[in-house]
C-alpha positions, 0 to 999 in steps of 0.5 A: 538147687543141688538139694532139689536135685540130689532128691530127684537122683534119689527118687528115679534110683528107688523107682528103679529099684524092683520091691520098694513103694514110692511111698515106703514108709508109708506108716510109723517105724519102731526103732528099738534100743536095747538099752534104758533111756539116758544112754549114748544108744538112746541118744543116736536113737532120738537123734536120727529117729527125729531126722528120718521123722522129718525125711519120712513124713512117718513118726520114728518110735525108740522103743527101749527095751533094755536088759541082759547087757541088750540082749532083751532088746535085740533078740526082740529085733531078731524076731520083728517082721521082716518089712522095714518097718522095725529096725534095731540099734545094733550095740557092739557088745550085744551084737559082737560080745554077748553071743560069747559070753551067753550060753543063749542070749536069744539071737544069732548074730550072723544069721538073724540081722541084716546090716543096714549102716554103721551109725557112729563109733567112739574110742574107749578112754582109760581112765583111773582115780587120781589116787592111784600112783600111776599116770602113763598106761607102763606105769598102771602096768607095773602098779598092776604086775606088784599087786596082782589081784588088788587093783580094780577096773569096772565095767557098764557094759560087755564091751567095757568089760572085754577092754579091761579084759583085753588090756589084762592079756596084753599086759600079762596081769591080773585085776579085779573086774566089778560089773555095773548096771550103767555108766552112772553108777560105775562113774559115781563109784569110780570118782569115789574111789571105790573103783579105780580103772575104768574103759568108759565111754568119753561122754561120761568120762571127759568133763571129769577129767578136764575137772581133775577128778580122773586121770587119763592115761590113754586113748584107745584109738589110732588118733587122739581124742580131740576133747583130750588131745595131750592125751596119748594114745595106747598106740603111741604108748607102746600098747598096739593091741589096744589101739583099736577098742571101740564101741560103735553103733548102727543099725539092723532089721531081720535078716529075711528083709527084703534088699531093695528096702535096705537100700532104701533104709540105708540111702536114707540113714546115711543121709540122716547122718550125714546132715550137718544137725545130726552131725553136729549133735552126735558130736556134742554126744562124743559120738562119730559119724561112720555112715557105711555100705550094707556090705561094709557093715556086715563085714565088720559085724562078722570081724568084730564077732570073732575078734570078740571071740577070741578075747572072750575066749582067752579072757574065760569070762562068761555071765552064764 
């Protein structure tokens, strides 16, 4: 009954709503990931596109377009007609990093998007190799500070890649970033030793350490990761500047879309994620659903967008 009543709710507000067709959408979206198959964005992708399937009634196509640390695939969305009918994964590094970093990375950021909703997030971990002699974030900071140059932390995206640089200001040392095409690579490379630092994504990295085959030494959150819950987080081990490094996901369209079908997309992305399933599934993932307002989300693109400024700034890292 409360379904049933909570749909009808939904039906007079959109009827209400000036712009948006009963029906909308009335033919298949594209969703574009602007990264390969395989990944956490190809799997919220696939995850939510087969919810909003079945709200829909309208096949969900994840068109993955990766490259260029995703900025093939999101400047691809910067362009799409402005209809409703393409959205875009909005990936924290390409969106809030990679303008920084890119002397043209093929889209504008604040101009070019529309916020839809924040989709999930997920606190980097920093994790090392077990030979390395260090088992608390202090600890990694001596080791770092008695040999400058020679300590190595690798990265698969921007926004592992700036974590590491983050941590490098903050502790006032210096280390040797290695770039990765993928989390597989660069986790092979870590549990081998060739690399010894990594700001991964949980979803690659906890089975390891449970297994002991890497080390965690902090959490880069203000609480701790459930999965590793003995592990503390850079709050709590002395690092505030560190306790907010997260990588998160959501959604976008042009920017030129019209409000009324962002209200519509964003009523129903919530939903979507907001259905135990998903939930449930996005966890298993490491992922969080943060379902947001239009509004809420815009204004964390844009504080994201030069936070990461600054970083990439001080850090003087550019790719081109």
């Amino acid at each position: 009954m409360q379904r049933l009543l909570n749909t009808l709710i939904l039906s007079i507000a959109f009827a209400a709503v000036p712009g948006v067709a009963a029906d909308f959408p009335d033919k298949p979206v594209r969703l574009i990931v602007p990264f390969p198959p395989g990944g956490g964005t190809d799997g919220l992708a696939r995850i939510l596109g087969a919810r909003l399937t079945e709200l829909w009634g309208q096949q969900v196509i994840i068109d993955n377009r990766g490259g260029a640390q995703g900025n093939i695939g999101t400047a691809l969305g910067a362009r799409a007609a402005p209809d409703g009918y393409t959205l875009t994964l909005a990936h924290q590094g390409a969106l809030t990093i990679n303008p920084h970093l890119y002397s043209n990375p093929g889209f504008d950021t604040l101009r070019d998007f529309a916020a839809v909703s924040l989709a999930t997030e997920m606190a980097f971990i920093l994790v090392v190799h077990p030979s390395l002699p260090a088992k608390t974030m202090r600890e990694l900071t001596l080791l770092a500070k008695q040999n400058p140059g020679k300590l190595t932390f690798a990265s698969t995206s921007s926004g592992p890649q700036m974590a590491g640089e983050l941590f490098r200001l903050t502790t006032k040392t210096d280390m040797v970033h290695v770039p990765y095409k993928g989390g597989g690579p660069a986790t092979i490379d870590l549990l081998a030793g060739h690399v010894t630092i990594m700001f991964a994504n949980p979803t690659a990295t906890v089975p390891h350490v449970k297994a002991g085959k890497l080390r965690a030494l902090g959490v880069m959150d203000r609480k701790r990761n459930e999965a590793l819950p003995d592990v503390p987080t850079a709050i709590e081990a002395g690092y505030p500047e560190l306790g907010n490094v997260i990588e998160w996901y959501g959604i976008i369209v042009p920017a030129a879309t019209p409000g009324a079908t962002i209200v519509k997309l964003n009523a129903d992305v919530v939903r979507a994620l907001k259905s135990p399933d998903v939930l449930q599934r996005l966890q298993a993932l490491g992922q969080t659903p943060a379902p947001s307002t239009p509004e809420k989300f815009a204004e964390h693109i844009r504080a994201e967008f030069e936070r990461w400024g600054k970083v990439v700034k001080a850090s003087g890292a550019k790719v081109d």
